[in-house]
ROKE-437652 format. One record per residue (C-alpha): x, z, y. Coordinates in steps of 0.05 Angstrom, whole numbers, plus 5000, padded with zeros to 4 digits. Each point is the difference from the previous one (the first is absolute). Example, Ala and Ser with C-alpha at 12.3 -4.5 7.8 and 13.67 -1.06 7.14 Angstrom:
[[5246,5156,4910]]
[[5027,4987,5069]]
This chain:
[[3849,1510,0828]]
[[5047,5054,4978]]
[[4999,5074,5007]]
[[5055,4996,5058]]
[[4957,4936,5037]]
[[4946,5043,5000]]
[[5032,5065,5018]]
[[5025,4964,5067]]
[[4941,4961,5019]]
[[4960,5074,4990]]
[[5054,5022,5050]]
[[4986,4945,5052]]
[[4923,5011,4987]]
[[5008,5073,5018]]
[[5041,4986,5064]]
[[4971,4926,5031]]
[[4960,5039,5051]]
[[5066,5030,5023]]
[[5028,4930,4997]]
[[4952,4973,5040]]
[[5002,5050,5053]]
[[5073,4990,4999]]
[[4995,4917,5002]]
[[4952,5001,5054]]
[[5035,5043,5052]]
[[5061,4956,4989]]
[[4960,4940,5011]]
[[4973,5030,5065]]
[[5065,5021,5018]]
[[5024,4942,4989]]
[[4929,4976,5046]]
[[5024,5047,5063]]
[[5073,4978,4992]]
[[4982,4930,5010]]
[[4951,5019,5059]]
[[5062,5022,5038]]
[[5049,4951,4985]]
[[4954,4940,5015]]
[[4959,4945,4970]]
[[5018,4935,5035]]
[[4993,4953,4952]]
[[4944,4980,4950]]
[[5037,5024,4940]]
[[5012,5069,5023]]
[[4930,5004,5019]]
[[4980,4972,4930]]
[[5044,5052,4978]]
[[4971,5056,5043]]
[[4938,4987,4972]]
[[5015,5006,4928]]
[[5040,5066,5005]]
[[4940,5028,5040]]
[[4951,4976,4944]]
[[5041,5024,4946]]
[[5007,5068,5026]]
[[4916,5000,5014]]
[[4995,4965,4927]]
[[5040,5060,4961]]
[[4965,5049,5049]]
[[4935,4976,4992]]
[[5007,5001,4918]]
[[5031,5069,5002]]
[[4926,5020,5033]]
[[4963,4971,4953]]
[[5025,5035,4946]]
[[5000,5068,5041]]
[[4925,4989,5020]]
[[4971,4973,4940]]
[[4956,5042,4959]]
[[4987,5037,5075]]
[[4929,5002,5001]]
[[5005,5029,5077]]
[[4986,4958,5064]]
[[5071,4996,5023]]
[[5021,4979,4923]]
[[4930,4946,4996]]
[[5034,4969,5062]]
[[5072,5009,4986]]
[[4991,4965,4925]]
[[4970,4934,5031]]
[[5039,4993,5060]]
[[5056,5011,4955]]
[[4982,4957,4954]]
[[4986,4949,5048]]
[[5075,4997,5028]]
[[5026,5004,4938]]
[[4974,4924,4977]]
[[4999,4982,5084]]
[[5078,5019,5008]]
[[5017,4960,4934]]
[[4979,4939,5035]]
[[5035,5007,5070]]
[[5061,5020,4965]]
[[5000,4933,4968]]
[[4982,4960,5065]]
[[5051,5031,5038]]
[[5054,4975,4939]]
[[4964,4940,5006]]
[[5013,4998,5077]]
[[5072,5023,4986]]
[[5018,4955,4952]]
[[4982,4946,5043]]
[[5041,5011,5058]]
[[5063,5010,4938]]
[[4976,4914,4986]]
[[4996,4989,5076]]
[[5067,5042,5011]]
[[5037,4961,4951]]
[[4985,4928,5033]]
[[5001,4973,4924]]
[[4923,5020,4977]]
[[4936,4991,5018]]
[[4961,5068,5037]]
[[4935,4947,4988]]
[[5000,4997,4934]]
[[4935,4990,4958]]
[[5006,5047,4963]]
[[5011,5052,5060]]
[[4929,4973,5022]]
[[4976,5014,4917]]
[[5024,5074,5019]]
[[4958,4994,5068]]
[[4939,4979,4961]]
[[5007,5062,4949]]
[[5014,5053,5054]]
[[4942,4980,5029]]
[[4953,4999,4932]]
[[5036,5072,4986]]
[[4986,5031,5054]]
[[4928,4971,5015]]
[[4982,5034,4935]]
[[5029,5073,5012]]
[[4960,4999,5060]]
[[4934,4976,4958]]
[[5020,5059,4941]]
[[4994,5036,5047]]
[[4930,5001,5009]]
[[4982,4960,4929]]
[[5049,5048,4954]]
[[5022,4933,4968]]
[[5071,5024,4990]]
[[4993,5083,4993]]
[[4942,5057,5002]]
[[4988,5066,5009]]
[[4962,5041,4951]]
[[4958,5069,5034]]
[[5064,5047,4991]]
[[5041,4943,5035]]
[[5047,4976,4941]]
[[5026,4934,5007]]
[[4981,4941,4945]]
[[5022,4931,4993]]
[[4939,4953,5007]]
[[4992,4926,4975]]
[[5031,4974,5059]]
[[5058,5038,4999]]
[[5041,4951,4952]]
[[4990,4940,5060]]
[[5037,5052,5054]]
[[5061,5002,4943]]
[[5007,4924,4993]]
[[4991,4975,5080]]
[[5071,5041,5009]]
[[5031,4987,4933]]
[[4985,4920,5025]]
[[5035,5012,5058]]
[[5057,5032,4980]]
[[5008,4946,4946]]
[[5002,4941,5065]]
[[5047,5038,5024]]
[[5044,5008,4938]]
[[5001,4923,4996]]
[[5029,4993,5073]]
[[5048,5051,4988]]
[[5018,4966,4939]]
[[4999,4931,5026]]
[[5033,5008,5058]]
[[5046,5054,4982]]
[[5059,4968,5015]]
[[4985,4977,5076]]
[[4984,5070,5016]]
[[5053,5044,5042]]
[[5041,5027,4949]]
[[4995,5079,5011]]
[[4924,4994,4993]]
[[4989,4948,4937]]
[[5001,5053,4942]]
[[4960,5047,5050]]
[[4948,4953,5021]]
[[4994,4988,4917]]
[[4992,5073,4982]]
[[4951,5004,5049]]
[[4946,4974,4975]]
[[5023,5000,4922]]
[[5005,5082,4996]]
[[4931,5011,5025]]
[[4976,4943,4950]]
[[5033,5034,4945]]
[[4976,5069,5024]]
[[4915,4969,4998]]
[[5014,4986,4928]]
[[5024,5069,4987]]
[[4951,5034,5032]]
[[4948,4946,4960]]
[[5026,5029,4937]]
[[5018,5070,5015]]
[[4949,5032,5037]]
[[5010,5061,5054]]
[[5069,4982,5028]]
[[4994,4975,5065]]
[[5062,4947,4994]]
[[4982,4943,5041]]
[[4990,5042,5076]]
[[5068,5033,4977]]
[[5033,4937,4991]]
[[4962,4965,5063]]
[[5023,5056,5045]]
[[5068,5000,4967]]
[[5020,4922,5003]]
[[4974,5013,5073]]
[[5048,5052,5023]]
[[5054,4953,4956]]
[[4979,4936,5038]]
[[5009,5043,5073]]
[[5081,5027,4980]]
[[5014,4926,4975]]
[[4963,4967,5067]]
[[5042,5042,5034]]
[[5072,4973,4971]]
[[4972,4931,4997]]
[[5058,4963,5031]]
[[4960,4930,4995]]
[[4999,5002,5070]]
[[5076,4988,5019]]
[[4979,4925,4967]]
[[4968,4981,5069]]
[[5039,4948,5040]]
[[5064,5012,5023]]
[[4977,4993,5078]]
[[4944,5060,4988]]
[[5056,5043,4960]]
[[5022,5040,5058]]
[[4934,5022,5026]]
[[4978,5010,4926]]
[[5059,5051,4995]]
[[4982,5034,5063]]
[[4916,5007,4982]]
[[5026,5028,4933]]
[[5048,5046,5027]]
[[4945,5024,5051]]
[[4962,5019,4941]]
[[5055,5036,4965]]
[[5007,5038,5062]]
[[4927,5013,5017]]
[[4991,5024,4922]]
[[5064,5043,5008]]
[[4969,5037,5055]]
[[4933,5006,4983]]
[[5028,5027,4935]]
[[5042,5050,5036]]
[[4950,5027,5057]]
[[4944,5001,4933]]
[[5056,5049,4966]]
[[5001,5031,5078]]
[[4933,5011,5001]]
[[4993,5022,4926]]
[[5053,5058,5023]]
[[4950,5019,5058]]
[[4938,5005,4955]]
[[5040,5058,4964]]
[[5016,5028,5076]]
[[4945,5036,5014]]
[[5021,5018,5068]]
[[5019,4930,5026]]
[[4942,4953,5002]]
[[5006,4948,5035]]
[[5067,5020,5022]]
[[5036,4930,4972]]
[[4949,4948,5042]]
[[5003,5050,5065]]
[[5074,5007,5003]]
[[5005,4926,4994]]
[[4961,4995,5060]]
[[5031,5049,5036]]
[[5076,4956,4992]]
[[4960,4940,5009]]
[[4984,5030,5072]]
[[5074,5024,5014]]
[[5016,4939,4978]]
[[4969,4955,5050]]
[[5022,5046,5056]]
[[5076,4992,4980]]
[[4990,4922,4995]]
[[4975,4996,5071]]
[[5068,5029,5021]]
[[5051,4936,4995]]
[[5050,5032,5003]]
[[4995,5030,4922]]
[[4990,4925,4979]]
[[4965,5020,4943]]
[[4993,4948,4962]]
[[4924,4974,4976]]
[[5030,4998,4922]]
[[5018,5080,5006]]
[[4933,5022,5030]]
[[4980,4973,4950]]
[[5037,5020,4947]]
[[4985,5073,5026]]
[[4926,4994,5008]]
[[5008,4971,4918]]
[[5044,5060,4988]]
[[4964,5063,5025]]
[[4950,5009,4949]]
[[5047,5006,4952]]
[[5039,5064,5034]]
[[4968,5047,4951]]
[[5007,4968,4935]]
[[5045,5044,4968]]
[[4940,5054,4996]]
[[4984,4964,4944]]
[[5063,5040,4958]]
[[4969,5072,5032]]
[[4960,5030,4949]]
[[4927,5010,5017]]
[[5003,5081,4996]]
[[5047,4992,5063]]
[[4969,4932,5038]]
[[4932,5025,4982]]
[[4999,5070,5018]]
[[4958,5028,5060]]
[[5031,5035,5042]]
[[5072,5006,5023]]
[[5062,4996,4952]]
[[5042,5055,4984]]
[[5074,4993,5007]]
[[5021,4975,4943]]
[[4940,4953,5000]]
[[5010,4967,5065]]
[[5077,4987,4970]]
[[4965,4967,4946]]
[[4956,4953,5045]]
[[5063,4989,5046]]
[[5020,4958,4939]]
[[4952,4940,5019]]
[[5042,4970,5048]]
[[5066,4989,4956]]
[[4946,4991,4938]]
[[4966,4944,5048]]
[[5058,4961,5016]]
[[5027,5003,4932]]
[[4927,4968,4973]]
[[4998,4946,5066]]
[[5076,4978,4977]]
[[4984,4985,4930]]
[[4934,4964,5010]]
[[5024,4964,5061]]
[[5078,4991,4962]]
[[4978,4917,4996]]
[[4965,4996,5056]]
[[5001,4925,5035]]
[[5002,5050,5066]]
[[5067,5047,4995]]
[[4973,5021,5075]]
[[4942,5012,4973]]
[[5030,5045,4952]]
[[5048,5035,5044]]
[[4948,5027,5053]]
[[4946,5019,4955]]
[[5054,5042,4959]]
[[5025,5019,5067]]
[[4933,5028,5019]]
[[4988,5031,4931]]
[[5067,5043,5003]]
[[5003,5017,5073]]
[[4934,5009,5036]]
[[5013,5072,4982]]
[[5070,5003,5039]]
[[5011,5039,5074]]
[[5033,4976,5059]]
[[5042,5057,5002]]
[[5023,4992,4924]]
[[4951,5065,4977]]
[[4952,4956,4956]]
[[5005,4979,4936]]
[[5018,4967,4939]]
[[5072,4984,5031]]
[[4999,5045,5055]]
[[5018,4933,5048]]
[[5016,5007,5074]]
[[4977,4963,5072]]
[[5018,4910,4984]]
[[5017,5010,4921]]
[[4918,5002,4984]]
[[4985,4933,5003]]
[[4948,4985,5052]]
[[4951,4982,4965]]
[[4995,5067,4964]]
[[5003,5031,5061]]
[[4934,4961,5032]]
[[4971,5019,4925]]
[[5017,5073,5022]]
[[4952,5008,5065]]
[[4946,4959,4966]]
[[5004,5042,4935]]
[[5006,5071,5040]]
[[4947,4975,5050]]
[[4947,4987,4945]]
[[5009,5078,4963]]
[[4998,5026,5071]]
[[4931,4962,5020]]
[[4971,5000,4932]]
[[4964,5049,4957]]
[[5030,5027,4936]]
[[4979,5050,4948]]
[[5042,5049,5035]]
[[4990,4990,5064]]
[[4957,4970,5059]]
[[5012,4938,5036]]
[[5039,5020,5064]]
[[4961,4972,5074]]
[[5041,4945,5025]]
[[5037,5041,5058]]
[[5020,5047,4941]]
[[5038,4944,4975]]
[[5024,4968,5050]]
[[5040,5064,5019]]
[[5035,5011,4940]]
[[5019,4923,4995]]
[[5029,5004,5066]]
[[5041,5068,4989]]
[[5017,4965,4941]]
[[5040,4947,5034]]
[[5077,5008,4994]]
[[4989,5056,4950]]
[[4953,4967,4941]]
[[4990,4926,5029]]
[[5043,4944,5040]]
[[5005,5016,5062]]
[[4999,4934,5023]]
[[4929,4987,4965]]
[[4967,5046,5044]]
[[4977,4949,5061]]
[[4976,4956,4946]]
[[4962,5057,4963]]
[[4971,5013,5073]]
[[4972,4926,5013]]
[[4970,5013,4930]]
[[4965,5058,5015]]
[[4933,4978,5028]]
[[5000,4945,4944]]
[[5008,5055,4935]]
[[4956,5042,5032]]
[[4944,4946,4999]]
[[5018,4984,4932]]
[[4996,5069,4971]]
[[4936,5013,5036]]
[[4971,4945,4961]]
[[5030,5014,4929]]
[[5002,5074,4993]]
């Protein structure tokens, strides 16, 4: 190799425990993310599993190399339970492909999911992983010596070839059947399996770089993005197209919003005075909410309570553009602080009408930014960011209001105690006509009993 070859593999060499660290969090990110926006189908489940082993793989190799050499307790245990996961992991990361690329053959109506040499794959899973477990207690693959290094033992060259086998079956059904395959996943599905295969030989010849877990745990985050703008889908018959479109667009909303109300929630994890303040003042206009609806002659609509129950733990997302010295600081802002944290609301709507700009929902859109700008507005037109007046808040910021003002009152802060409920209560009711809708206030009263319970329970 030349001087420059070397210089950069020395460079990769010195960082791959970084890269690990970095690799596996995505891959559990990636795990979580999933988790949330639902597994209903064997292939996402096959895929759930291999993100989840990759990120325990790289994890589990990045301990190995920390705790070897650890002569300690924790690093005796820690060096053979990593170790253990390490050549484990490997193998379910290559039955869940297996599992996944089945369901692609069965998908695609044109291949076989039953192929032989799917059951050949079966066969060496099972051999692979029989004989970690045995290693385990025989040392056939690896040893420790007394100061707990690591060595190679005469088995070790058996747990190299059982993978390298598999990936080579499935190289020859990528390659054989490349063409039936969808076609945003063919070259994907290829690279799969061929990078790691180059990477064993690497790491066979150049010893100390840890390039096949890389590459596994990158060709898995790869696989996720490109499973995600697989499009094979909109193939299906033309009879199951329409309820195809609206499953899919169910997904692109639930994603949407879990990705927003995870930014939401990211924003209160820097907020040390507002735990818990996004999921109680949800409940709190999920409460006012079903009072109003039991009064016919509103006629909410079932489509906009919902769309406000999906909106109103987003209100506060624009704390996300408050620097920390400000959102974080305990105790009460000075002047020109609290002009600085007045911001959120205008910052909020801004960031709710750029991600939400494509939304399939433009309702969706308009209430949550709605809610995002407003919640901070008076009745009387004293409030801020716009300084709007009686009707021009939009209602729904205005039921955001006594929920949001309801929840700082009850609730504990760093700069304050929680208030008793009758505390409250009085200065939501002097606070109709001036700060809230006047006409709220019989629905805020029929609510009462019911937030009370709540925030008995939650506080």
């Amino acid at each position: 190799m030349n001087g420059g070859m070397l210089e950069f593999l020395e460079v990769i060499k010195a960082h791959q425990l970084n890269y690990m660290l970095s690799l596996s969090s995505m891959c559990f990110i990636i795990f979580v993310f999933m988790l949330l926006t639902g597994i209903n189908t064997t292939k996402r489940k096959a895929l759930l599993v291999l993100e989840l082993s990759a990120a325990i793989l790289l994890f589990a190799d990045r301990s190995a190399y920390l705790f070897e050499g650890d002569p300690s307790k924790t690093g005796f245990y820690m060096a053979r339970i990593s170790n253990f996961l390490l050549f484990i992991m490997n193998f379910f990361i290559l039955g869940s492909y297996s599992t996944y690329l089945r369901e692609v053959f069965s998908e695609t109506k044109k291949l076989n999911p039953k192929h032989i040499r799917f059951k050949i794959i079966d066969f060496l899973l099972l051999i692979g992983v029989s004989l970690v477990i045995i290693s385990q207690f025989t040392n056939f693959y690896y040893y420790f010596d007394d100061s707990n290094t690591y060595y190679r033992n005469d088995g070790f060259i058996i747990a190299f070839i059982i993978p390298v086998l598999i990936l080579f079956i499935f190289i020859s059904l990528n390659i054989q059947f490349y063409r039936q395959m969808p076609k945003g996943m063919r070259l994907l599905l290829l690279l799969f399996t061929l990078n790691p295969l180059i990477s064993a030989f690497f790491q066979l010849i150049v010893y100390g770089y840890d390039a096949i877990n890389l590459t596994i745990a990158a060709m898995a985050i790869l696989l996720f993005i490109f499973d995600l703008l697989d499009v094979s889908k909109l193939e299906k018959n033309n009879k199951n197209l329409q309820d195809e479109v609206e499953t899919k667009n169910e997904k692109i909303i639930n994603m949407q919003e879990n990705l927003i109300t995870s930014l939401a929630v990211l924003v209160e994890s820097r907020d040390n005075s507002t735990g818990g303040h996004i999921l109680r003042t949800r409940e709190g206009v999920r409460i006012l909410v079903e009072e109003m609806k039991k009064d016919k002659q509103l006629n909410f609509s079932e489509d906009y309570c919902k769309l406000l129950l999906r909106a109103a733990p987003m209100h506060d997302i624009g704390k996300i553009a408050v620097e920390d010295a400000i959102l974080c600081k305990k105790g009460r802002f000075t002047p020109e602080e609290y002009e600085v944290m007045k911001t959120h609301a205008e910052k909020g709507a801004d960031i709710l009408h750029d991600i939400l700009s494509n939304t399939i929902e433009p309702d969706f859109q308009t209430v949550a930014v709605n809610m995002a700008h407003y919640h901070h507005e008076r009745w009387d037109g004293s409030g801020y960011p716009k300084g709007l007046k009686g009707e021009e808040i939009p209602l729904e910021a205005r039921i955001m209001a006594i929920a949001d003002v309801y929840d700082a009152l009850v609730s504990k802060r760093v700069y304050k105690e929680s208030m008793s409920f009758e505390e409250a209560d009085k200065i939501i009711m002097e606070g109709m006509g001036s700060q809230f809708d006047k006409s709220l206030e019989k629905y805020y009263i029929a609510a009462r009993p019911r937030l009370e319970e709540y925030y008995s329970q939650h506080q």
